[in-house]
LUMDOKE-792638 format. One record per residue (C-alpha): residue in one letter; y negated, x, z. Coordinates in steps of 0.001 Angstrom, whole numbers, padded with zeros to 6 digits, always signed. Example, Ala and Ser with C-alpha at 12.3 -4.5 7.8 and 13.67 -1.06 7.14 Angstrom:
BEGIN
a+004500+012300+007800s+001060+013670+007140
END
This chain:
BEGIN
x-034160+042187-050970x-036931+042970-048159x-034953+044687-046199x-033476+047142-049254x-037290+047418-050665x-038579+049191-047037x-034958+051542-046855x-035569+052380-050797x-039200+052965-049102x-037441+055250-046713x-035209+056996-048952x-038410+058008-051485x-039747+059474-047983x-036959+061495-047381x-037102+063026-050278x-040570+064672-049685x-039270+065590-046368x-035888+067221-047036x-037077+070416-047016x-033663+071543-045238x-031267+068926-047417x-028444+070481-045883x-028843+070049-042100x-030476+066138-042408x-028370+063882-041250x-030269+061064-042540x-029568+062827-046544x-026279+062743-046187x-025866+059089-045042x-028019+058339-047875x-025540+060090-050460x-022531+058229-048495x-022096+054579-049264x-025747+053895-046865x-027001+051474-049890x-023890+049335-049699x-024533+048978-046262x-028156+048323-046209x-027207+045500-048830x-024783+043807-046899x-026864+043762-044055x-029534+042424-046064x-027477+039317-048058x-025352+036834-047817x-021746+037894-048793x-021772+034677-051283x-025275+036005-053193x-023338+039895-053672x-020315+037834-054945x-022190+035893-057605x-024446+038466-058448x-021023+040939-058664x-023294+043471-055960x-020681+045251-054395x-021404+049363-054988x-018486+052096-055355x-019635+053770-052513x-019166+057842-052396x-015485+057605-051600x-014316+055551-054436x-016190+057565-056971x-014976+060917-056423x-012264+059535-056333x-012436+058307-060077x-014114+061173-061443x-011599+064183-059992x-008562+061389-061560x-010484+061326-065155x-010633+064999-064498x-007081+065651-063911x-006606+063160-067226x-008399+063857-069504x-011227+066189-070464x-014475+065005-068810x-017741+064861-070394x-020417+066638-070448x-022278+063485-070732x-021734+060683-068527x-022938+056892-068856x-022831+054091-066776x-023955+050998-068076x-023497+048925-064125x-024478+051563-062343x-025605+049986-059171x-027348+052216-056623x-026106+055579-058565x-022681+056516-056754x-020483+057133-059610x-023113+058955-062034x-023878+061260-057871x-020073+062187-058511x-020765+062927-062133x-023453+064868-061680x-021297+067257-059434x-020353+068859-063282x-023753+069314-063770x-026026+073090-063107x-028465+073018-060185x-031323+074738-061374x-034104+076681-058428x-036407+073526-058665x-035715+069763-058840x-038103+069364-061877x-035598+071850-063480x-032533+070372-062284x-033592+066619-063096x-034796+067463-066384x-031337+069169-067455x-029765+065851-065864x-031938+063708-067741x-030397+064676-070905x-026155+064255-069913x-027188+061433-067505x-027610+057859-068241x-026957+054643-066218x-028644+051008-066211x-028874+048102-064247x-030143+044822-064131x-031432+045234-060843x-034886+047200-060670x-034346+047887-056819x-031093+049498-057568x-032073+051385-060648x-034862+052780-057898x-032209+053536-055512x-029649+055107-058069x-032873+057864-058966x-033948+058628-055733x-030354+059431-054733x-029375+061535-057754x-032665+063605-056599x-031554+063474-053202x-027518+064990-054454x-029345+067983-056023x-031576+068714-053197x-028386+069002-051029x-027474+071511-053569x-030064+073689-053341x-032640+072607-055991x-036140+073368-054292x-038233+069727-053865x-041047+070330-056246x-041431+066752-057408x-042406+063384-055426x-040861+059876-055705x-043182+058688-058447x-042334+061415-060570x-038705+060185-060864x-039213+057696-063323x-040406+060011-065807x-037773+062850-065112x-034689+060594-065149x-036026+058228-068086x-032299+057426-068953x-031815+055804-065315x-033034+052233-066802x-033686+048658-066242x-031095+047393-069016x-028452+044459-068828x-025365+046108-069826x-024782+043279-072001x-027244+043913-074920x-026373+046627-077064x-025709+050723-076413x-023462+053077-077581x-021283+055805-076196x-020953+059114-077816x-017725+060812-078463x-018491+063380-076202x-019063+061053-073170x-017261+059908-070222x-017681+056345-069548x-017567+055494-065974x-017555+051436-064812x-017058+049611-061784x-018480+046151-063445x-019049+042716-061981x-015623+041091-060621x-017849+037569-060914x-015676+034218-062805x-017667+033657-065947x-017193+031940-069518x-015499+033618-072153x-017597+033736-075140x-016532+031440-077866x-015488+034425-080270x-013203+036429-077206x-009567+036468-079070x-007858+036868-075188x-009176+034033-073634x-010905+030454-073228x-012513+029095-070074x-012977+031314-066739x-012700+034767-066762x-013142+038179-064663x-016284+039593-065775x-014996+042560-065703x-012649+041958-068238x-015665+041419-070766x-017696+044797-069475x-014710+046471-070755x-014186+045270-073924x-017868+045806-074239x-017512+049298-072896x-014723+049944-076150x-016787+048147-078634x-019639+050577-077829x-017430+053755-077640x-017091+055896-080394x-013407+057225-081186x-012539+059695-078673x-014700+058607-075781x-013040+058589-072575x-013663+055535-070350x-012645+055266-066687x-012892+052498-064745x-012400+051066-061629x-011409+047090-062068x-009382+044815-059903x-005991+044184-059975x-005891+040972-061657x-006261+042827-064946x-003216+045212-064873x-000634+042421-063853x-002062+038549-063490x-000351+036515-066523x-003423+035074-067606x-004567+038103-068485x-001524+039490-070406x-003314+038430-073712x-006732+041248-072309x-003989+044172-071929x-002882+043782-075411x-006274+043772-077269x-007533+046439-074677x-003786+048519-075679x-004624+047914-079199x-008283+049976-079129x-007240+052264-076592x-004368+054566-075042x-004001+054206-071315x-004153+058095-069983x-003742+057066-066388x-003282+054297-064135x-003906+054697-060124x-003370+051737-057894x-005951+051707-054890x-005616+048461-052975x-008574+046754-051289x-012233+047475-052888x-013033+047560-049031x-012815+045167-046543x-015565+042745-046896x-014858+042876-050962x-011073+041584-050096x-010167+042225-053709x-007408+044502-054721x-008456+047122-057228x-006748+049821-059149x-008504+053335-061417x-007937+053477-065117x-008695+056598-067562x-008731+055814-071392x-009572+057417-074368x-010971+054995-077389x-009061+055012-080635x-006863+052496-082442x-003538+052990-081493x-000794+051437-084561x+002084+051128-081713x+000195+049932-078443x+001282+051076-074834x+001033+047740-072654x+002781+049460-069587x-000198+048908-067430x+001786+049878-063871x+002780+053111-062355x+006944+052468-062310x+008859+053428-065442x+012113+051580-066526x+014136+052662-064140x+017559+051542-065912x+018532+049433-062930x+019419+045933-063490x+016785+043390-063312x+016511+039894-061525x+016239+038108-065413x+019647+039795-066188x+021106+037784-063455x+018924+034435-062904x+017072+032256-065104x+013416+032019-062926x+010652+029046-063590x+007712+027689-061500x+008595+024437-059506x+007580+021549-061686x+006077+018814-059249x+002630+019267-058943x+001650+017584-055852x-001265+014669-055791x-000856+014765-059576x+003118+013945-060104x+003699+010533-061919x+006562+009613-059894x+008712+008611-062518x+012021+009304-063362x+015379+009541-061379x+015529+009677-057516x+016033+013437-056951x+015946+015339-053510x+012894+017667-053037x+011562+020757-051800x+008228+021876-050912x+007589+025334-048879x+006984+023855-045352x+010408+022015-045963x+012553+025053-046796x+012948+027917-043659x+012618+031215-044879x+015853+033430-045613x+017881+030391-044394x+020596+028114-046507x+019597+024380-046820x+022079+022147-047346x+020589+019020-046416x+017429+017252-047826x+015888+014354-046402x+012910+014106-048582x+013478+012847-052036x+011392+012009-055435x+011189+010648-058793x+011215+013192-061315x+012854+014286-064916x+012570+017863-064032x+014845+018685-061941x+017472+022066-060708x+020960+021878-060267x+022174+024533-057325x+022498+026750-055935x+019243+028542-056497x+016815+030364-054339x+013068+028957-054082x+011080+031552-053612x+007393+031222-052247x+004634+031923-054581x+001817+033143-051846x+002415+036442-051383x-000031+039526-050767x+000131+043221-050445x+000574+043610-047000x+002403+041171-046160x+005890+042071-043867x+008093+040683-047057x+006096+040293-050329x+009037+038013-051793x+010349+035193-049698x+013332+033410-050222x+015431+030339-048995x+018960+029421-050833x+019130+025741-051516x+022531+024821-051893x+025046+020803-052337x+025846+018911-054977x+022514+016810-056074x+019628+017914-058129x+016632+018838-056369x+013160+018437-057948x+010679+021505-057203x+007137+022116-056019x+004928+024103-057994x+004105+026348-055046x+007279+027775-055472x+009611+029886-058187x+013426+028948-058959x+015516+031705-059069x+019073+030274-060902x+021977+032313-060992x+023556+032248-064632x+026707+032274-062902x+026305+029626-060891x+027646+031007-057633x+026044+030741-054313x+027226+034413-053304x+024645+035482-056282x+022087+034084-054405x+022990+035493-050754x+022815+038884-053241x+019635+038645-054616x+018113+037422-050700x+019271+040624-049346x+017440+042594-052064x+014501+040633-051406x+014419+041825-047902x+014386+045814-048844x+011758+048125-047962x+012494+049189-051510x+011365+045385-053369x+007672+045626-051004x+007339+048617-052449x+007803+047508-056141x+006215+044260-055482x+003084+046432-053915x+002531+048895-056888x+003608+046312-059692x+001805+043151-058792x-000948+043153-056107x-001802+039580-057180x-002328+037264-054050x+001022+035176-055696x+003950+035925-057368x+004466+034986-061134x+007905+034434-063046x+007560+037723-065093x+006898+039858-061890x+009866+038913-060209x+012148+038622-063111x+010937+042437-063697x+011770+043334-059695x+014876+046284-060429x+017890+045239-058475x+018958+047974-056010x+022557+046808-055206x+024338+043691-057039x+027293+043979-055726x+028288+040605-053957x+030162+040231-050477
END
Protein backbone atom coordinates (compact mmCIF):
# COMPACT_ATOMS: atom_id res chain seq x y z
CA UNK A 1 0.00 0.00 0.00
CA UNK A 2 3.18 2.40 -0.56
CA UNK A 3 2.31 3.44 -3.53
CA UNK A 4 -1.61 4.42 -2.42
CA UNK A 5 -0.08 6.02 1.00
CA UNK A 6 2.18 8.82 -1.24
CA UNK A 7 -1.13 9.39 -3.95
CA UNK A 8 -3.50 9.66 -0.64
CA UNK A 9 -0.34 12.04 0.22
CA UNK A 10 -1.06 13.76 -3.02
CA UNK A 11 -4.67 13.93 -2.92
CA UNK A 12 -4.55 15.72 0.89
CA UNK A 13 -2.19 18.24 -1.19
CA UNK A 14 -4.56 18.96 -3.66
CA UNK A 15 -6.91 19.83 -1.54
CA UNK A 16 -5.00 22.88 -0.07
CA UNK A 17 -4.25 23.76 -3.56
CA UNK A 18 -7.60 23.63 -5.36
CA UNK A 19 -8.23 26.97 -5.08
CA UNK A 20 -9.90 26.85 -8.72
CA UNK A 21 -11.63 23.11 -8.17
CA UNK A 22 -13.25 23.57 -11.32
CA UNK A 23 -10.50 24.06 -13.93
CA UNK A 24 -7.87 21.24 -12.15
CA UNK A 25 -7.55 18.56 -14.05
CA UNK A 26 -5.83 16.63 -11.49
CA UNK A 27 -9.51 17.15 -9.07
CA UNK A 28 -11.42 15.74 -11.38
CA UNK A 29 -9.37 12.54 -12.02
CA UNK A 30 -9.34 12.26 -8.40
CA UNK A 31 -13.32 12.28 -8.18
CA UNK A 32 -13.28 9.71 -11.31
CA UNK A 33 -12.41 6.15 -10.49
CA UNK A 34 -8.25 7.55 -9.98
CA UNK A 35 -8.18 5.38 -6.54
CA UNK A 36 -9.17 2.19 -8.33
CA UNK A 37 -6.50 2.79 -10.54
CA UNK A 38 -3.79 3.77 -8.24
CA UNK A 39 -4.75 0.37 -6.42
CA UNK A 40 -4.42 -1.80 -9.19
CA UNK A 41 -1.30 -0.42 -10.08
CA UNK A 42 -0.17 -0.84 -6.69
CA UNK A 43 -1.35 -4.84 -6.01
CA UNK A 44 -1.50 -7.90 -7.18
CA UNK A 45 -4.94 -8.68 -8.81
CA UNK A 46 -5.00 -11.98 -6.43
CA UNK A 47 -4.45 -9.67 -2.96
CA UNK A 48 -7.75 -7.14 -4.32
CA UNK A 49 -9.59 -10.49 -4.94
CA UNK A 50 -9.11 -11.91 -1.46
CA UNK A 51 -9.28 -8.83 0.25
CA UNK A 52 -12.77 -8.13 -2.05
CA UNK A 53 -10.75 -4.42 -3.07
CA UNK A 54 -12.31 -3.67 -6.14
CA UNK A 55 -14.03 0.17 -5.79
CA UNK A 56 -17.39 1.28 -7.69
CA UNK A 57 -15.65 3.78 -9.40
CA UNK A 58 -17.69 7.21 -10.34
CA UNK A 59 -19.53 5.58 -13.20
CA UNK A 60 -21.11 2.74 -11.46
CA UNK A 61 -22.31 4.84 -8.61
CA UNK A 62 -24.27 7.40 -10.25
CA UNK A 63 -25.38 5.04 -11.81
CA UNK A 64 -27.00 3.32 -8.65
CA UNK A 65 -28.00 6.32 -6.94
CA UNK A 66 -30.11 8.19 -10.03
CA UNK A 67 -31.82 4.13 -10.33
CA UNK A 68 -32.71 4.22 -6.35
CA UNK A 69 -33.85 7.65 -7.26
CA UNK A 70 -36.12 6.83 -10.01
CA UNK A 71 -37.34 3.80 -7.41
CA UNK A 72 -37.85 4.76 -4.63
CA UNK A 73 -37.61 7.85 -2.45
CA UNK A 74 -33.94 8.49 -1.55
CA UNK A 75 -32.69 9.46 1.72
CA UNK A 76 -31.75 12.16 3.18
CA UNK A 77 -29.30 10.11 4.99
CA UNK A 78 -27.07 7.81 3.33
CA UNK A 79 -24.79 4.90 4.84
CA UNK A 80 -22.35 2.77 3.55
CA UNK A 81 -21.03 0.26 5.67
CA UNK A 82 -18.01 -1.03 2.62
CA UNK A 83 -17.45 2.06 1.49
CA UNK A 84 -14.08 1.73 -0.04
CA UNK A 85 -12.38 4.92 -1.23
CA UNK A 86 -15.87 7.01 -0.96
CA UNK A 87 -17.44 6.72 -4.61
CA UNK A 88 -20.90 5.80 -3.85
CA UNK A 89 -21.45 8.08 -0.60
CA UNK A 90 -19.44 11.22 -3.65
CA UNK A 91 -22.75 10.30 -5.64
CA UNK A 92 -24.82 10.58 -2.52
CA UNK A 93 -23.64 13.52 -1.46
CA UNK A 94 -24.76 15.14 -4.86
CA UNK A 95 -28.43 15.44 -2.69
CA UNK A 96 -26.69 17.20 -0.26
CA UNK A 97 -26.47 21.63 0.12
CA UNK A 98 -23.05 23.15 -0.61
CA UNK A 99 -22.66 25.67 1.85
CA UNK A 100 -19.90 29.12 1.04
CA UNK A 101 -17.13 27.27 3.08
CA UNK A 102 -16.02 23.61 3.30
CA UNK A 103 -16.11 23.70 7.18
CA UNK A 104 -19.84 24.54 6.52
CA UNK A 105 -20.48 22.15 3.90
CA UNK A 106 -18.60 19.13 5.69
CA UNK A 107 -20.18 19.77 8.86
CA UNK A 108 -23.87 19.61 7.31
CA UNK A 109 -22.46 16.30 5.56
CA UNK A 110 -21.22 14.98 8.64
CA UNK A 111 -24.59 14.59 10.00
CA UNK A 112 -26.59 12.59 6.66
CA UNK A 113 -23.19 10.98 5.82
CA UNK A 114 -21.77 7.86 7.14
CA UNK A 115 -19.54 5.12 5.61
CA UNK A 116 -16.81 2.62 7.14
CA UNK A 117 -14.18 0.51 6.16
CA UNK A 118 -11.81 -1.83 7.31
CA UNK A 119 -9.15 -0.31 5.51
CA UNK A 120 -7.64 2.94 7.26
CA UNK A 121 -5.97 4.03 3.86
CA UNK A 122 -9.28 3.94 2.20
CA UNK A 123 -11.34 5.45 4.93
CA UNK A 124 -8.46 8.38 4.35
CA UNK A 125 -9.09 8.37 0.75
CA UNK A 126 -13.03 8.19 0.92
CA UNK A 127 -12.67 11.84 3.24
CA UNK A 128 -10.34 13.58 1.31
CA UNK A 129 -12.46 12.94 -1.80
CA UNK A 130 -15.87 13.83 -0.36
CA UNK A 131 -13.93 17.28 0.51
CA UNK A 132 -12.54 17.32 -2.79
CA UNK A 133 -16.63 16.71 -4.53
CA UNK A 134 -17.71 19.85 -2.59
CA UNK A 135 -14.85 21.97 -3.49
CA UNK A 136 -15.76 21.27 -7.18
CA UNK A 137 -19.02 22.63 -6.13
CA UNK A 138 -18.14 25.71 -4.99
CA UNK A 139 -17.58 25.35 -1.20
CA UNK A 140 -14.58 27.83 -0.44
CA UNK A 141 -11.32 25.58 1.02
CA UNK A 142 -11.18 26.86 4.53
CA UNK A 143 -10.05 23.64 6.15
CA UNK A 144 -6.70 21.45 5.68
CA UNK A 145 -6.33 17.63 5.41
CA UNK A 146 -5.94 17.06 9.13
CA UNK A 147 -9.00 18.71 9.88
CA UNK A 148 -11.02 16.02 8.02
CA UNK A 149 -11.07 13.58 10.57
CA UNK A 150 -12.83 15.67 12.91
CA UNK A 151 -15.40 17.19 10.35
CA UNK A 152 -16.45 13.88 8.77
CA UNK A 153 -16.30 11.80 12.19
CA UNK A 154 -18.93 9.34 10.66
CA UNK A 155 -16.31 8.38 7.77
CA UNK A 156 -14.83 5.46 10.16
CA UNK A 157 -12.47 2.68 10.62
CA UNK A 158 -15.30 -0.06 11.32
CA UNK A 159 -15.62 -3.75 9.93
CA UNK A 160 -18.99 -3.79 8.56
CA UNK A 161 -19.44 -6.95 10.26
CA UNK A 162 -19.87 -5.89 13.96
CA UNK A 163 -22.95 -4.26 14.71
CA UNK A 164 -24.82 -0.79 13.24
CA UNK A 165 -28.05 0.12 12.42
CA UNK A 166 -29.86 1.87 9.63
CA UNK A 167 -32.53 4.35 10.23
CA UNK A 168 -35.80 4.36 8.49
CA UNK A 169 -35.07 7.38 6.87
CA UNK A 170 -31.81 6.13 5.20
CA UNK A 171 -30.70 4.90 1.96
CA UNK A 172 -28.43 2.05 2.19
CA UNK A 173 -25.95 1.92 -0.53
CA UNK A 174 -23.45 -1.46 -0.88
CA UNK A 175 -21.13 -2.73 -3.28
CA UNK A 176 -19.66 -5.50 -0.64
CA UNK A 177 -16.87 -8.02 -0.95
CA UNK A 178 -17.58 -10.66 -3.91
CA UNK A 179 -14.72 -12.89 -1.82
CA UNK A 180 -15.81 -17.13 -1.26
CA UNK A 181 -16.16 -17.37 2.48
CA UNK A 182 -17.88 -19.76 5.17
CA UNK A 183 -21.34 -19.49 5.93
CA UNK A 184 -21.83 -19.05 9.52
CA UNK A 185 -23.17 -22.04 11.28
CA UNK A 186 -26.64 -20.29 12.08
CA UNK A 187 -27.17 -18.92 8.02
CA UNK A 188 -30.72 -20.78 7.20
CA UNK A 189 -29.66 -20.43 3.09
CA UNK A 190 -26.59 -22.09 3.09
CA UNK A 191 -23.61 -24.44 4.34
CA UNK A 192 -20.03 -24.37 3.08
CA UNK A 193 -18.69 -21.59 0.50
CA UNK A 194 -20.42 -18.65 -0.13
CA UNK A 195 -20.37 -15.05 -1.94
CA UNK A 196 -19.61 -12.67 0.68
CA UNK A 197 -21.73 -10.58 -0.58
CA UNK A 198 -24.55 -12.58 0.00
CA UNK A 199 -23.86 -12.25 3.90
CA UNK A 200 -23.24 -8.15 3.71
CA UNK A 201 -26.73 -8.18 2.61
CA UNK A 202 -28.46 -10.06 4.90
CA UNK A 203 -26.47 -8.08 7.36
CA UNK A 204 -27.44 -4.89 5.62
CA UNK A 205 -31.54 -6.11 6.32
CA UNK A 206 -30.89 -7.28 9.76
CA UNK A 207 -29.61 -3.77 10.58
CA UNK A 208 -32.36 -1.86 8.63
CA UNK A 209 -35.21 -0.62 10.26
CA UNK A 210 -38.70 -1.16 8.40
CA UNK A 211 -38.85 1.12 5.58
CA UNK A 212 -35.18 1.62 4.84
CA UNK A 213 -34.32 1.50 1.34
CA UNK A 214 -31.20 -0.53 0.42
CA UNK A 215 -29.53 -0.51 -3.00
CA UNK A 216 -26.95 -2.50 -3.97
CA UNK A 217 -24.75 -3.39 -6.49
CA UNK A 218 -23.90 -7.42 -6.23
CA UNK A 219 -22.90 -9.89 -8.85
CA UNK A 220 -24.90 -11.91 -10.81
CA UNK A 221 -24.56 -15.11 -9.14
CA UNK A 222 -27.14 -13.92 -6.62
CA UNK A 223 -30.16 -13.09 -8.89
CA UNK A 224 -30.00 -16.47 -10.90
CA UNK A 225 -27.11 -19.22 -9.77
CA UNK A 226 -29.18 -22.32 -8.22
CA UNK A 227 -27.18 -22.49 -5.28
CA UNK A 228 -28.30 -19.49 -4.30
CA UNK A 229 -32.09 -19.91 -4.89
CA UNK A 230 -32.45 -20.70 -1.09
CA UNK A 231 -30.60 -16.49 -0.43
CA UNK A 232 -33.47 -15.00 -2.82
CA UNK A 233 -36.14 -16.47 -0.77
CA UNK A 234 -35.04 -15.38 2.77
CA UNK A 235 -33.82 -12.00 1.19
CA UNK A 236 -37.82 -11.94 -0.64
CA UNK A 237 -39.14 -12.77 2.67
CA UNK A 238 -37.60 -9.38 4.61
CA UNK A 239 -37.76 -7.32 1.70
CA UNK A 240 -39.74 -6.22 -1.60
CA UNK A 241 -37.55 -6.00 -4.65
CA UNK A 242 -38.37 -2.24 -6.11
CA UNK A 243 -36.00 -2.65 -9.01
CA UNK A 244 -33.71 -4.88 -10.65
CA UNK A 245 -31.04 -3.51 -13.42
CA UNK A 246 -28.72 -5.95 -15.07
CA UNK A 247 -25.18 -4.31 -15.78
CA UNK A 248 -22.79 -6.97 -17.03
CA UNK A 249 -19.06 -6.91 -16.26
CA UNK A 250 -17.95 -5.01 -12.85
CA UNK A 251 -15.12 -3.88 -15.35
CA UNK A 252 -12.68 -5.62 -17.08
CA UNK A 253 -10.01 -6.66 -14.77
CA UNK A 254 -13.01 -7.61 -12.09
CA UNK A 255 -14.40 -10.20 -14.93
CA UNK A 256 -17.47 -10.69 -12.79
CA UNK A 257 -20.92 -10.04 -14.03
CA UNK A 258 -22.91 -7.74 -11.80
CA UNK A 259 -26.40 -6.44 -11.74
CA UNK A 260 -28.19 -3.00 -9.38
CA UNK A 261 -30.87 -3.81 -6.89
CA UNK A 262 -33.25 -1.18 -4.96
CA UNK A 263 -35.20 -2.57 -1.87
CA UNK A 264 -37.17 -1.35 0.73
CA UNK A 265 -37.01 -3.47 4.26
CA UNK A 266 -40.24 -4.87 5.58
CA UNK A 267 -41.67 -8.37 5.95
CA UNK A 268 -43.50 -9.17 3.08
CA UNK A 269 -46.48 -12.29 3.96
CA UNK A 270 -46.51 -13.25 0.01
CA UNK A 271 -42.75 -12.90 -1.17
CA UNK A 272 -41.78 -11.67 -4.79
CA UNK A 273 -38.81 -14.11 -5.87
CA UNK A 274 -38.86 -12.76 -9.55
CA UNK A 275 -35.34 -11.58 -9.29
CA UNK A 276 -34.92 -10.90 -13.41
CA UNK A 277 -36.09 -8.18 -15.63
CA UNK A 278 -38.51 -10.51 -18.16
CA UNK A 279 -42.10 -11.06 -17.07
CA UNK A 280 -44.08 -14.29 -18.00
CA UNK A 281 -44.45 -13.75 -21.24
CA UNK A 282 -47.28 -16.53 -21.85
CA UNK A 283 -45.17 -18.25 -24.47
CA UNK A 284 -44.54 -21.83 -24.11
CA UNK A 285 -41.56 -22.93 -22.27
CA UNK A 286 -38.74 -25.57 -23.00
CA UNK A 287 -40.13 -27.76 -19.59
CA UNK A 288 -43.60 -27.87 -21.34
CA UNK A 289 -42.00 -29.76 -24.08
CA UNK A 290 -38.74 -31.69 -22.70
CA UNK A 291 -37.89 -33.24 -19.55
CA UNK A 292 -34.06 -31.49 -18.93
CA UNK A 293 -31.32 -33.07 -16.30
CA UNK A 294 -27.51 -32.63 -15.90
CA UNK A 295 -25.43 -35.51 -17.55
CA UNK A 296 -24.81 -38.04 -14.84
CA UNK A 297 -21.12 -39.37 -15.42
CA UNK A 298 -18.87 -37.44 -13.58
CA UNK A 299 -15.60 -37.94 -15.13
CA UNK A 300 -12.35 -39.27 -12.97
CA UNK A 301 -14.96 -40.06 -10.31
CA UNK A 302 -17.53 -42.58 -12.26
CA UNK A 303 -17.50 -46.19 -10.76
CA UNK A 304 -17.74 -47.84 -13.97
CA UNK A 305 -20.31 -50.14 -13.15
CA UNK A 306 -23.30 -51.09 -14.64
CA UNK A 307 -24.41 -51.94 -18.29
CA UNK A 308 -22.23 -51.16 -21.39
CA UNK A 309 -23.89 -47.94 -22.65
CA UNK A 310 -22.58 -45.58 -25.51
CA UNK A 311 -21.32 -42.13 -24.29
CA UNK A 312 -21.07 -38.59 -24.84
CA UNK A 313 -18.83 -36.02 -23.61
CA UNK A 314 -18.72 -32.31 -25.25
CA UNK A 315 -15.52 -32.70 -27.40
CA UNK A 316 -17.32 -35.90 -28.80
CA UNK A 317 -20.59 -34.28 -29.90
CA UNK A 318 -20.22 -31.33 -32.96
CA UNK A 319 -22.21 -28.49 -32.26
CA UNK A 320 -25.77 -28.05 -34.00
CA UNK A 321 -25.01 -31.37 -35.79
CA UNK A 322 -27.07 -34.94 -35.53
CA UNK A 323 -24.94 -37.88 -34.17
CA UNK A 324 -25.90 -41.01 -35.00
CA UNK A 325 -22.97 -42.97 -34.37
CA UNK A 326 -20.96 -43.45 -31.08
CA UNK A 327 -17.79 -45.10 -30.82
CA UNK A 328 -17.04 -44.46 -27.26
CA UNK A 329 -18.96 -46.46 -24.77
CA UNK A 330 -19.28 -46.95 -20.74
CA UNK A 331 -20.58 -48.69 -17.84
CA UNK A 332 -23.26 -46.92 -16.25
CA UNK A 333 -27.01 -47.32 -14.64
CA UNK A 334 -27.88 -43.87 -15.63
CA UNK A 335 -28.47 -43.72 -18.77
CA UNK A 336 -30.95 -41.61 -21.81
CA UNK A 337 -32.90 -43.18 -24.29
CA UNK A 338 -33.09 -40.80 -27.68
CA UNK A 339 -33.44 -38.72 -29.25
CA UNK A 340 -32.44 -35.85 -27.04
CA UNK A 341 -30.34 -32.80 -27.45
CA UNK A 342 -27.09 -32.40 -25.13
CA UNK A 343 -26.65 -29.17 -24.61
CA UNK A 344 -23.25 -27.64 -23.33
CA UNK A 345 -23.16 -26.28 -19.91
CA UNK A 346 -20.19 -23.49 -20.44
CA UNK A 347 -21.77 -20.74 -21.61
CA UNK A 348 -21.16 -16.85 -20.99
CA UNK A 349 -22.71 -13.59 -21.84
CA UNK A 350 -21.08 -12.79 -24.83
CA UNK A 351 -20.69 -15.57 -26.28
CA UNK A 352 -21.99 -15.83 -30.34
CA UNK A 353 -24.76 -18.59 -29.05
CA UNK A 354 -25.26 -18.70 -25.23
CA UNK A 355 -27.08 -22.24 -25.62
CA UNK A 356 -25.41 -24.90 -27.67
CA UNK A 357 -26.90 -27.85 -28.88
CA UNK A 358 -26.17 -31.23 -30.71
CA UNK A 359 -29.20 -33.89 -31.36
CA UNK A 360 -28.09 -37.35 -30.44
CA UNK A 361 -30.15 -39.68 -32.13
CA UNK A 362 -30.29 -44.39 -32.80
CA UNK A 363 -31.58 -46.90 -31.01
CA UNK A 364 -29.12 -47.55 -27.80
CA UNK A 365 -28.96 -45.73 -24.58
CA UNK A 366 -26.33 -43.30 -24.20
CA UNK A 367 -24.82 -42.48 -20.77
CA UNK A 368 -24.10 -38.57 -20.22
CA UNK A 369 -21.32 -36.29 -19.02
CA UNK A 370 -21.95 -33.96 -16.39
CA UNK A 371 -20.62 -31.08 -18.46
CA UNK A 372 -23.60 -31.24 -20.30
CA UNK A 373 -27.72 -30.87 -19.94
CA UNK A 374 -30.29 -33.47 -21.58
CA UNK A 375 -32.96 -31.94 -23.17
CA UNK A 376 -35.77 -35.07 -23.77
CA UNK A 377 -38.65 -34.51 -25.78
CA UNK A 378 -41.87 -35.92 -23.94
CA UNK A 379 -42.90 -36.92 -27.24
CA UNK A 380 -40.24 -38.72 -28.18
CA UNK A 381 -39.76 -37.46 -31.72
CA UNK A 382 -36.57 -36.39 -33.25
CA UNK A 383 -38.36 -33.45 -35.26
CA UNK A 384 -38.95 -31.96 -31.50
CA UNK A 385 -35.50 -31.76 -31.17
CA UNK A 386 -34.51 -30.22 -34.74
CA UNK A 387 -37.41 -27.60 -33.18
CA UNK A 388 -36.05 -26.72 -30.11
CA UNK A 389 -32.12 -26.42 -32.02
CA UNK A 390 -33.49 -23.83 -34.22
CA UNK A 391 -34.81 -21.81 -31.25
CA UNK A 392 -31.60 -22.17 -29.67
CA UNK A 393 -29.95 -20.43 -32.48
CA UNK A 394 -32.27 -17.06 -32.28
CA UNK A 395 -31.03 -13.73 -31.64
CA UNK A 396 -34.15 -13.76 -29.50
CA UNK A 397 -32.84 -17.00 -26.85
CA UNK A 398 -29.08 -14.77 -26.42
CA UNK A 399 -31.07 -12.25 -25.50
CA UNK A 400 -33.13 -14.12 -22.79
CA UNK A 401 -30.24 -16.20 -21.87
CA UNK A 402 -28.19 -12.65 -21.43
CA UNK A 403 -30.73 -10.79 -19.13
CA UNK A 404 -31.99 -14.06 -17.28
CA UNK A 405 -28.85 -15.92 -16.42
CA UNK A 406 -25.41 -14.24 -16.79
CA UNK A 407 -23.91 -17.24 -14.94
CA UNK A 408 -20.63 -18.49 -16.72
CA UNK A 409 -22.91 -22.07 -17.25
CA UNK A 410 -26.19 -22.96 -17.87
CA UNK A 411 -28.40 -24.72 -15.16
CA UNK A 412 -31.58 -27.03 -15.74
CA UNK A 413 -34.05 -24.35 -14.40
CA UNK A 414 -32.62 -21.58 -16.75
CA UNK A 415 -33.13 -23.37 -19.76
CA UNK A 416 -36.27 -25.14 -18.90
CA UNK A 417 -37.53 -21.35 -18.21
CA UNK A 418 -36.04 -20.17 -21.94
CA UNK A 419 -39.84 -19.02 -23.70
CA UNK A 420 -40.17 -20.86 -26.94
CA UNK A 421 -40.60 -18.43 -29.88
CA UNK A 422 -41.96 -20.85 -32.57
CA UNK A 423 -42.86 -24.71 -31.84
CA UNK A 424 -44.13 -25.46 -34.73
CA UNK A 425 -42.21 -28.55 -36.26
CA UNK A 426 -41.17 -29.02 -40.06
Amino acid sequence: MLKFERYLSELEGLLTRATKPKSNARLALALDGQPGRVLRSSLSIDHLRSGGIFLTGSVLSKRLIEQADDASRVGPRFLDPTCGAGDLLIACSIKLPVFRSLRQTLTHWNSFLSGMDTVPQLVRAARVRLALSAANRGAKIDIIAPDLAQLLTNIQVKDAEQPWAARSDTLVVLNPPYTLTTAPKACEWAQGRVTSAALFVERAIAASEPGTSIAMILPDVLRTGPRYRAWRRFVTRSASIVDIQIIGLFDAVTDVDVFSAIMTVQECSEPNERWTKSPNSGHTRVSDLFDVHVGTVVPYRHPNRGSWAHYVHPRAVPQWGTVRTIEQRIRSNHTFEPPFVAIRRTSRPGDRFRCVGTIISGQDTVAVENHLLVAVPKDGTLRSCKALLREFQKDETNAWFNSESRCRHLTVGAVKELPLQDVTHD
